[in-house]
Backbone bond lengths (Angstrom), bond angles and torsions (degrees), N, CA, C in turn:
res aa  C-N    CA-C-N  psi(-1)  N-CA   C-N-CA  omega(-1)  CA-C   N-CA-C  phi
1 X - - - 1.459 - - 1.530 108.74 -
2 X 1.539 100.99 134.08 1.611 101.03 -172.36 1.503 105.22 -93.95
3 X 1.473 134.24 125.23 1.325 128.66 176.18 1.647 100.75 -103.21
4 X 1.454 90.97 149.65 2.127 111.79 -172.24 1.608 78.56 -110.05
5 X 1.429 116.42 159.34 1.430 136.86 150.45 1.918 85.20 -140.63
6 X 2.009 71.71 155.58 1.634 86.31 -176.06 1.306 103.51 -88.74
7 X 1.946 139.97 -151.30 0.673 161.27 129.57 1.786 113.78 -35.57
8 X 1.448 111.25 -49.73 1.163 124.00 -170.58 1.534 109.17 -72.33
9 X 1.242 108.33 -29.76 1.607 117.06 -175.05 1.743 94.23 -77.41
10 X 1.674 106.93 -41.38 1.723 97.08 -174.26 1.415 116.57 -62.06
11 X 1.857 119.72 -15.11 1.114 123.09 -178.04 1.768 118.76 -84.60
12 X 1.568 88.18 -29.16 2.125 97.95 -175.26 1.820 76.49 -88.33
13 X 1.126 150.77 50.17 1.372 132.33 152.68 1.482 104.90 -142.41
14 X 0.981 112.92 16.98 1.774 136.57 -170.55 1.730 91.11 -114.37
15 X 1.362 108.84 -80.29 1.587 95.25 175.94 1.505 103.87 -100.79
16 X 0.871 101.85 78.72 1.720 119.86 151.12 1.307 108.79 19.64
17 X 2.033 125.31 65.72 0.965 120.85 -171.34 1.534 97.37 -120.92
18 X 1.328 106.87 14.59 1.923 116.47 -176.92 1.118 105.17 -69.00
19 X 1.649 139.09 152.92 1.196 123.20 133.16 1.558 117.71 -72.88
20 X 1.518 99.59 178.07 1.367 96.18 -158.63 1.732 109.96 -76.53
21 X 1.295 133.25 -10.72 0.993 111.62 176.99 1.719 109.03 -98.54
22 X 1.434 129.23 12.14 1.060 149.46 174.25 1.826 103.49 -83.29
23 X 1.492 107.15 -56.44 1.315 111.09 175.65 1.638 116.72 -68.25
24 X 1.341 108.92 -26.65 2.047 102.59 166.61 1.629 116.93 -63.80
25 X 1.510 83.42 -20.56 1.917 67.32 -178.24 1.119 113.25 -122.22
26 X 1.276 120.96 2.72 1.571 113.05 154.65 1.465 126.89 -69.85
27 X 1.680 87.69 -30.87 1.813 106.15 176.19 1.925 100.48 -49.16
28 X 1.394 110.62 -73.45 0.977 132.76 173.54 2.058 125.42 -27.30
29 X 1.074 86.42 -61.27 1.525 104.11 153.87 1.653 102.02 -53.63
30 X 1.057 118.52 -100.95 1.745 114.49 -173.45 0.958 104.96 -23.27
31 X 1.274 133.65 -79.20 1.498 120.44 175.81 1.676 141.28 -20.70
32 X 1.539 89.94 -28.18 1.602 101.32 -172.96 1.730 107.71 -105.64
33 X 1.348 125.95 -32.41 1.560 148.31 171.25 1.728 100.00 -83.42
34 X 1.410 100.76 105.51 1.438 96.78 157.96 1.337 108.73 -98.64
35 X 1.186 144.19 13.30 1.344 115.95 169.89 1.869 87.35 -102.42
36 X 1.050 140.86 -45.88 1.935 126.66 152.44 1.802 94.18 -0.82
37 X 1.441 81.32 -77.91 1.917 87.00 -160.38 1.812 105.26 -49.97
38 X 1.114 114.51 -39.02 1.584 93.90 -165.91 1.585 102.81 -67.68
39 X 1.550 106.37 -24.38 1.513 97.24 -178.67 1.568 105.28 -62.35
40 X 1.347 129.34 -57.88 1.500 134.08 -156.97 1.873 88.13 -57.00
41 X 1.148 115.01 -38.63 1.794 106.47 -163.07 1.739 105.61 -71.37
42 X 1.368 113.54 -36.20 1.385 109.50 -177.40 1.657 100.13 -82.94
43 X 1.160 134.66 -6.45 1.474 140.02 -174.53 1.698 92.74 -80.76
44 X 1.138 113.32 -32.12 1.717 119.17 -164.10 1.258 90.47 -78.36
45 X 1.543 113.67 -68.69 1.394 116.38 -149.62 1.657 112.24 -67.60
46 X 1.550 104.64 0.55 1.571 122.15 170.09 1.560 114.32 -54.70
47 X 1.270 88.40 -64.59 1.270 128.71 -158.20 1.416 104.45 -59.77
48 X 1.226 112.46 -55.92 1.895 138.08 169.05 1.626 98.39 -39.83
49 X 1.082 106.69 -68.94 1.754 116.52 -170.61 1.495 88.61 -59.50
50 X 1.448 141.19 -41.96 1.607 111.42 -173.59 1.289 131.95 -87.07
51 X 1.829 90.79 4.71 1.619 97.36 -178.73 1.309 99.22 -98.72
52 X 1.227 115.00 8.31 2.092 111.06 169.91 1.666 105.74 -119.78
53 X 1.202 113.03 29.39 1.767 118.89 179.05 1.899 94.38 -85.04
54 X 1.388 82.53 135.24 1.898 93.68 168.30 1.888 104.61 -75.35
55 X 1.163 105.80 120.25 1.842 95.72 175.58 1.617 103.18 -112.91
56 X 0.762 118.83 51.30 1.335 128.01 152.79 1.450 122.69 -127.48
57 X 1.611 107.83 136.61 1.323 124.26 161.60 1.607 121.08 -23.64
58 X 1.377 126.37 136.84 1.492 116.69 175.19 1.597 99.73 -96.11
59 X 1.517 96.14 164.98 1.314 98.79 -178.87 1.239 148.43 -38.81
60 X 1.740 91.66 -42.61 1.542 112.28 157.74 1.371 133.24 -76.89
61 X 1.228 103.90 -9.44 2.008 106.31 157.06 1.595 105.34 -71.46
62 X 1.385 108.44 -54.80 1.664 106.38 -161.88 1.865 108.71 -54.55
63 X 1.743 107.70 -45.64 1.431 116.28 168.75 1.741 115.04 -43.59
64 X 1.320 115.07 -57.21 1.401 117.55 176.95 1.516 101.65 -58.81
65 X 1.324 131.70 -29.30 1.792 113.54 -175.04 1.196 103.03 -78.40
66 X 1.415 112.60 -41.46 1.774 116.80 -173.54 1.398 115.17 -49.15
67 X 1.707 108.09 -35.08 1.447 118.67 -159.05 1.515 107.78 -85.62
68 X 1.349 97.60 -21.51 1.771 107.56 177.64 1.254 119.69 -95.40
69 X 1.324 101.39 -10.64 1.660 104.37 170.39 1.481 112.04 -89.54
70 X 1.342 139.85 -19.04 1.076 121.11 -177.16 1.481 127.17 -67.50
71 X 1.394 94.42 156.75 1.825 90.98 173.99 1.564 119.55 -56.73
72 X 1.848 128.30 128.25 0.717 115.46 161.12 1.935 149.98 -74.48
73 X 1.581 67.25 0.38 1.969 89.14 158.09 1.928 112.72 103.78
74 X 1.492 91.73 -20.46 1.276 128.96 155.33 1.634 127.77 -90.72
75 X 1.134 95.57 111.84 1.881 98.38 -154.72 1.579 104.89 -135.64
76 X 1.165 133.89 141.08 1.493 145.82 -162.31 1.408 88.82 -87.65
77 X 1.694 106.98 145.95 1.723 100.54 -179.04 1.466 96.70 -118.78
């Protein structure tokens, strides 16, 4: 019997959301599908690159909020 996993299954087996007899045979599967595996390896190396993303605003975003937030001097009473 041939088993499919989706994309979504490669993601609940990424963070370890399988149960365990879900995770033997996906293991198993990867093992046997190399194009499976190239997906799970570029799924990693995704993942890697977003855990080194800067998430903060650059200077010149924060300046443009500052500049739009000020009072325009004209104010509702």
């Amino acid at each position: 019997m041939t088993e499919y996993f989706t994309q979504n299954d490669l993601i609940r087996y990424i963070y370890q959301e399988m149960n365990v007899a879900e995770n033997a045979r996906f293991m198993q599967l990867l093992h046997h599908d190399e194009s499976l595996m190239q997906e799970y390896l570029d799924m990693q190396a995704t993942l890697e690159q977003l855990d080194h993303l800067i998430l903060e605003p650059s200077d010149r975003v924060v300046r443009m909020i500052k500049n739009r937030s000020r009072p325009s001097g004209v104010e509702k009473v």
